[in-house]
N, C-alpha and C positions, 0 to 999 in steps of 0.2 A: 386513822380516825383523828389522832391527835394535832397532827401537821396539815392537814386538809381540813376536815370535818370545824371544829375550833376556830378559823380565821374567818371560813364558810358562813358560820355562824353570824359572828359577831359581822361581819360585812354588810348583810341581810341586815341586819338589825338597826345598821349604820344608814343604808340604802331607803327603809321602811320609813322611820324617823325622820327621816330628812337631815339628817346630818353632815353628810357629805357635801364639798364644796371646791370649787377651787380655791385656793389658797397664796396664788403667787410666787410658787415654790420657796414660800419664805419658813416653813416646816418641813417641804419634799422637795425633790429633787427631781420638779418639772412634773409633776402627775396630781391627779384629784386627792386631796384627803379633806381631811372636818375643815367644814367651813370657820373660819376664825370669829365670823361675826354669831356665833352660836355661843348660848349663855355657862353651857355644862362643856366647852369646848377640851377643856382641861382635861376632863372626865373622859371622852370619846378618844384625845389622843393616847392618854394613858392605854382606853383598852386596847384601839387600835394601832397600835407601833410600842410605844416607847415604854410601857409596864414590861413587856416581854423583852424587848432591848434591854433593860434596865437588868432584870431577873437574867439573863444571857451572861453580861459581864460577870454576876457569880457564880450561876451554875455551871459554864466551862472551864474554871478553874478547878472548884471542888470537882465536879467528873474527871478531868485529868489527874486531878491526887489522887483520888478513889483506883481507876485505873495504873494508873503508873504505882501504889500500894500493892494491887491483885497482881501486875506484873512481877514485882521485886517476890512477891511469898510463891509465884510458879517458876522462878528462876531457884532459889532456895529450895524446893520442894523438889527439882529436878535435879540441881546438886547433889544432892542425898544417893539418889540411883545411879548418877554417874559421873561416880570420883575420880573419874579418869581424866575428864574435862581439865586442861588445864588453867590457871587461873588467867592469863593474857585471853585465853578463848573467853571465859566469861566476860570480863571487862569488853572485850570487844563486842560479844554479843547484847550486853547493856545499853553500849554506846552507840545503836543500831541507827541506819538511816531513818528506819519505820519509826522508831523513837523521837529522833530527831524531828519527825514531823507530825508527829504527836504532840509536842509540845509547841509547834509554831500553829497549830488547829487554834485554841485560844487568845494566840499573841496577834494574825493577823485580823481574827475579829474584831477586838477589843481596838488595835489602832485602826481600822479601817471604820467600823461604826461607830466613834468616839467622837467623831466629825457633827454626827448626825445628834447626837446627845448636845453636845455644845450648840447646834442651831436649836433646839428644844428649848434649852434652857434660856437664851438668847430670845427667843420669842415672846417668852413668857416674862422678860425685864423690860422688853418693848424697844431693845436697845438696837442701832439703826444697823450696828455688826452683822445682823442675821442675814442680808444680804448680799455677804463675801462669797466670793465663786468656789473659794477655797474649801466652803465648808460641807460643799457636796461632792467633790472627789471623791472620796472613799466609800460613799454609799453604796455606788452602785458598783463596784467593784471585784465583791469578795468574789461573785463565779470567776474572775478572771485571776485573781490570788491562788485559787485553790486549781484551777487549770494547771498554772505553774510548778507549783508547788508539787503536785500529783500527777503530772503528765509531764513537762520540760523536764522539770529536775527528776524526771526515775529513767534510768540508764536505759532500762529496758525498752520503755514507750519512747523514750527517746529513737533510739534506734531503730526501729521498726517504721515513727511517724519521718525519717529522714531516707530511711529505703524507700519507703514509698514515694515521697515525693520527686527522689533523686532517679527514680524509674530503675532502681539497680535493685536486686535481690541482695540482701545481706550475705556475707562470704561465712559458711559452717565451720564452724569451728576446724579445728587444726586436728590431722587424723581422719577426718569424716572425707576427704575431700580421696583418699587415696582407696581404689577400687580392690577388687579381687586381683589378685596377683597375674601378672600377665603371663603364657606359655613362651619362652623364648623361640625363635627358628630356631632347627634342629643345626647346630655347629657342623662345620665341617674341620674344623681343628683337632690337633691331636690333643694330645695331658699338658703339652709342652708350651700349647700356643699356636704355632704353627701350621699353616694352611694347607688342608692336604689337598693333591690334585686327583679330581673324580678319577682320570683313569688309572688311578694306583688301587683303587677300592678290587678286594677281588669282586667275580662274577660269578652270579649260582646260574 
């Protein structure tokens, strides 16, 4: 509701109005948004993009403290039950990959969309910068940040997305590969080694 229904809205609203316009990608990055020569223009980009952009750079910090808080008092709270955990296990469990990209969730937004704030702000000084190539890079980028970040860099997708393409099934782990024990042919040796000759065998 909140991530569809909300943008839905206001779009319609954007759409009805007549607000929407092309722009010269001198606020987007090559696509329709509020017409510039509109009087309330300020107003429409605020609701449309950059209030929510704006409110983004603080609320994904604060949720990551919030969270990375709730983590630390379940890490503690499970210490308690099991004291056995050594302390290198814990620090290492702290300093997790999950962790790690946990905290770069906020870091690549904030530099990737920080582009798009800067040509905002630049619009609205009327100043001629606003149409640097530079300053749309990062907009349209973040699904391909978080591909990375969540697909190239995790071991496991990694490996799988490289079996497949390599046309090779991944090798199973070590142990899995060795079958049920095979029956030997029956020796014809004696205790000693030694090769006995069939017609030595007695005859029933």
């Amino acid at each position: 509701f909140l991530s569809w229904g909300v943008p839905l809205a206001i779009t319609v609203a954007a759409v009805i109005l007549k607000k929407i316009g092309y722009d010269a990608s001198d606020v987007s990055v090559g696509w329709c948004w509020i017409d510039l020569e509109a009087k309330d223009r300020v107003l429409w980009m605020l609701l449309t993009g950059k209030l929510w952009e704006l409110l983004a750079y603080v609320m994904l910090p604060v949720l990551y403290l919030l969270i990375r808080k709730h983590i630390n008092r379940a890490h503690q709270a499970l210490s308690e039950y099991r004291p056995i955990l050594s302390e290198a296990h814990r620090l290492q469990h702290h300093s997790s990959m999950a962790d790690k990209k946990l905290v770069l969730i906020p870091v690549i937004f904030i530099c990737l969309r920080v582009w798009s704030t800067v040509r905002f702000v630049l619009t609205l000084c009327g100043s001629p910068a606003v149409r640097a190539p530079v300053l749309g890079i990062g907009n349209t980028f973040q699904g391909g940040a978080n591909c990375i970040m969540f697909v190239l860099c995790t071991r496991a997708v990694r490996t799988r997305l490289f079996s497949l393409c390599c046309c090779c099934p991944t090798p199973p782990p070590a142990g899995s590969l060795a079958g049920p024990p095979e029956a030997s042919a029956p020796s014809r040796t004696g205790d000693s080694g030694a090769q006995v000759d069939p017609d030595e065998l007695p005859h029933t």
